[in-house]
PASE-371303 format. One line per 4 residues: for each residue x, y, z of C-alpha. Coordinates in Angstrom, 1 decimal, padded with zeros to 4 digits. Example, Ala and Ser with C-alpha at 12.3 -4.5 7.8 and 13.67 -1.06 7.14 Angstrom:
<rs>
012.3,-004.5,007.8 ~ 013.7,-001.1,007.1
</rs>
This chain:
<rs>
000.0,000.0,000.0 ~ 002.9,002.7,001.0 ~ 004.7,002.0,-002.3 ~ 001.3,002.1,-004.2
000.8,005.8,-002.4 ~ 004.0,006.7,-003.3 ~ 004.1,005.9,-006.9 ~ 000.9,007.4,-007.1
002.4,010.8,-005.5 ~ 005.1,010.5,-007.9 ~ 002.6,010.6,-010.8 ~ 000.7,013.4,-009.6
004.3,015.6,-009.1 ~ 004.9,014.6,-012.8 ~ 001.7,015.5,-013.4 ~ 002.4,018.9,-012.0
005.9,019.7,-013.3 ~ 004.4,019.1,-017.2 ~ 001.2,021.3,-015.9 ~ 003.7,024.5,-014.5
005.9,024.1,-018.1 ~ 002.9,024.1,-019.5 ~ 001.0,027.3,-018.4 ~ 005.0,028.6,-018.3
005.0,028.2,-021.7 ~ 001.5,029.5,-022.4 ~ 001.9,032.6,-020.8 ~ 004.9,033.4,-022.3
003.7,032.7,-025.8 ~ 000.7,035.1,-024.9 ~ 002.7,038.0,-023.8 ~ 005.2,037.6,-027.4
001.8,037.2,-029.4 ~ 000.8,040.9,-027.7 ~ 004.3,042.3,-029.6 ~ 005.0,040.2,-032.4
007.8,042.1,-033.9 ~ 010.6,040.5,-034.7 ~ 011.1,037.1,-036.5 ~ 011.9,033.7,-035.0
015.3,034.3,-033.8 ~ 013.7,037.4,-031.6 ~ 010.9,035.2,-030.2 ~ 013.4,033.0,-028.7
015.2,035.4,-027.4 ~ 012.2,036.8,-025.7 ~ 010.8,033.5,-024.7 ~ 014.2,032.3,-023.6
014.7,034.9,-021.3 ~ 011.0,035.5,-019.5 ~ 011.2,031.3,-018.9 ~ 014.4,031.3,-017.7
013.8,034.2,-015.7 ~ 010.4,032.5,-014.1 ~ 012.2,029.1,-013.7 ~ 015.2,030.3,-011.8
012.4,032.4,-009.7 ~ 010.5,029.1,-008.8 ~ 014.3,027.5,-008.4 ~ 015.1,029.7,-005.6
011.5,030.5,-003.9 ~ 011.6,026.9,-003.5 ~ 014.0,026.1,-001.8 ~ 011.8,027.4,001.4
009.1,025.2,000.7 ~ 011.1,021.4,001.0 ~ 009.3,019.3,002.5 ~ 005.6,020.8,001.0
007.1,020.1,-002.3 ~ 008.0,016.6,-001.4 ~ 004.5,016.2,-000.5 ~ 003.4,017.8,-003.5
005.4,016.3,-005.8 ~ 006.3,012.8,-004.2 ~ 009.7,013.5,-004.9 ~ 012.9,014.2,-003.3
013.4,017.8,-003.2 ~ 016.6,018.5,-004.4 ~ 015.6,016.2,-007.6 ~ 012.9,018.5,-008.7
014.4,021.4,-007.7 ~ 017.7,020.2,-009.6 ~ 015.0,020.1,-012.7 ~ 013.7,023.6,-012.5
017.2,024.8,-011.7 ~ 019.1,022.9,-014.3 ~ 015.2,024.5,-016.9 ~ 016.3,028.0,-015.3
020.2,027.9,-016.4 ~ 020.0,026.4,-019.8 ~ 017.2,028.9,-020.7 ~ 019.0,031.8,-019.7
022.0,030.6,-021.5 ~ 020.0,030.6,-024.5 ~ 018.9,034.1,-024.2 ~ 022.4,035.4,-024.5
023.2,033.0,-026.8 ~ 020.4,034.2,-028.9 ~ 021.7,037.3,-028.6 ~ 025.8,037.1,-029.5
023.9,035.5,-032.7 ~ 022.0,038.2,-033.9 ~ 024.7,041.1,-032.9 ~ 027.3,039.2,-034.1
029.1,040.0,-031.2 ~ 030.3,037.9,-028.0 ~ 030.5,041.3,-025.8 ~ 027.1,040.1,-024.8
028.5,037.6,-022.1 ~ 031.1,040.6,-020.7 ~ 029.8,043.1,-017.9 ~ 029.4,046.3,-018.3
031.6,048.0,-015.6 ~ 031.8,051.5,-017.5 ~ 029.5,052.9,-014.8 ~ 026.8,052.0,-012.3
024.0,052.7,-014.8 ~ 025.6,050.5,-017.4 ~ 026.1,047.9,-014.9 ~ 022.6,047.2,-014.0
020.8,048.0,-017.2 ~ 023.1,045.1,-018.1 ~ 022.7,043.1,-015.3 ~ 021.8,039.9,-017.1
025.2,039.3,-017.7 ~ 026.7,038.8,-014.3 ~ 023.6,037.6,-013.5 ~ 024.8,034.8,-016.0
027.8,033.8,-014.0 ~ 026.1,034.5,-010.2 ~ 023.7,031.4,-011.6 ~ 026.2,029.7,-013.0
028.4,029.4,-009.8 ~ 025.7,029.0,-007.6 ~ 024.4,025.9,-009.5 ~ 028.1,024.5,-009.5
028.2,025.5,-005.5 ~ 024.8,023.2,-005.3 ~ 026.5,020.4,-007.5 ~ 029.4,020.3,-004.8
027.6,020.5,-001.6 ~ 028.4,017.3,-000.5 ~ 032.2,018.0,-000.5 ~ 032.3,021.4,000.9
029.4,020.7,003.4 ~ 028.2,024.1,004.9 ~ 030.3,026.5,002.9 ~ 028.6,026.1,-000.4
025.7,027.9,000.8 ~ 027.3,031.1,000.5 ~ 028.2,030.9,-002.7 ~ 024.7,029.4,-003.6
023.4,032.3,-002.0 ~ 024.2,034.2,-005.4 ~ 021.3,032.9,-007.0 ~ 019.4,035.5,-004.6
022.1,038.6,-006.2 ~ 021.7,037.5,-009.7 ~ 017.7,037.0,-009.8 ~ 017.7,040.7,-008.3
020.4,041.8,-011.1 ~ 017.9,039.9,-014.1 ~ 014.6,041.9,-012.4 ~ 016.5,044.9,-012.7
018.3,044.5,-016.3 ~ 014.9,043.0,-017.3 ~ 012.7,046.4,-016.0 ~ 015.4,048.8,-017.2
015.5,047.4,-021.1 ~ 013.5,044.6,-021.3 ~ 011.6,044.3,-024.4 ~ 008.8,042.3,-022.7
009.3,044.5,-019.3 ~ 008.0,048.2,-021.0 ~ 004.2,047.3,-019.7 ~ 003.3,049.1,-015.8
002.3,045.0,-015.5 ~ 004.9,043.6,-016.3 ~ 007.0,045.6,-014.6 ~ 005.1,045.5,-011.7
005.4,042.0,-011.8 ~ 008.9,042.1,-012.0 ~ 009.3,043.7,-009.2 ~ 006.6,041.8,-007.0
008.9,038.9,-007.7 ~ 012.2,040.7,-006.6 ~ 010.2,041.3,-003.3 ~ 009.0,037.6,-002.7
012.7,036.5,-003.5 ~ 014.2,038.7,-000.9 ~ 011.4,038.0,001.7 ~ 011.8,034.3,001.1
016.4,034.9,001.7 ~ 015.0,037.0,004.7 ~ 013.2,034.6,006.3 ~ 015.2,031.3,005.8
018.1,033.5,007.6 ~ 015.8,034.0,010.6 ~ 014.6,030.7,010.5 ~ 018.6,029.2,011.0
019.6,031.9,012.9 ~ 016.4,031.1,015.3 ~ 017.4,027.8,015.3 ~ 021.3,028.0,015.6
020.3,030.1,018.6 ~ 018.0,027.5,020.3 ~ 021.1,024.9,020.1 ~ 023.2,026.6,021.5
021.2,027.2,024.7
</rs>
């Protein structure tokens, strides 16, 4: 009977991932059909980098949420959080991507350090790296044990550094709604870092007493 129950949770959190990616990929589709200038190559830039943003939004909200999302989903946590996550990164690498092919140009991937302005209307691109080392830090938790934390704590500094590059030039960002959005999200990921330091330092406290 547990095994049954368990598979059965399994299926439902499958259910569920392909239902999120889904309306993900809706909603995303609707807001490009509402400015469809452009040809294919700008659509996936678009797409590439409002799912990407989304994903590594879910990726890191998440991850104050374990164990309702291993009752949700049936799974262990890190595995589906290691899908969005793993979703989040390869998406916005494609945005970039996207990009360096249309300009011709592989500035795209260097920061902007010309001035403060320049550096976070560009913020996507140490965004880029802040993801990337805080997905390797997650990959090698086991080996540096409570350090890699920190360094996974960069997710938090880069999904602040996308809201703002995306609100400053973001094609898909120019809409009051959008932007509001944007920064509702910001907000919620700050809130959620806020309160998971409370939490351990709550509970570091109560050990040591």
């Amino acid at each position: 009977m547990a095994s049954s129950d368990r598979a059965a949770k399994r299926r439902r959190g499958l259910i569920y991932l392909i239902l999120i990616g889904a309306a993900s990929l809706a909603a995303v589709a609707g807001l490009i059909a509402l400015q469809p200038f452009g040809g294919p190559l700008d659509w996936t830039i678009r797409a590439a980098a409002l799912l990407g943003y989304w994903f590594i939004f879910l990726a890191v909200v998440s991850s104050n949420y374990m164990r309702e999302m291993f009752l949700t989903f049936g799974r262990p946590f890190l595995r589906v959080h290691h899908i969005i996550s793993v979703a989040g990164l390869v998406l916005v690498t494609i945005h970039p991507l996207g990009v360096a092919v249309r300009s011709s140009q592989l500035a795209v991937f260097v920061p902007d350090v010309s001035s403060w302005g320049g550096f976070l209307r560009l913020g996507g691109r140490p965004a880029w790296y802040l993801i990337g080392l805080g997905s390797l830090a997650g990959l090698m938790r086991t080996r540096y044990k409570k350090r890699w934390r920190f360094v996974h704590f960069l997710n938090y500094v880069a999904f602040l550094l996308g809201t703002v590059h995306g609100v400053l030039i973001g094609t898909d960002f120019i809409s009051p709604v959008m932007t509001g959005v944007g920064i509702l999200l910001a907000v919620m990921v700050v809130v959620v870092f806020a309160r998971k330091r409370i939490q351990r330092y709550r509970l570091t406290h109560r050990k040591k007493k």
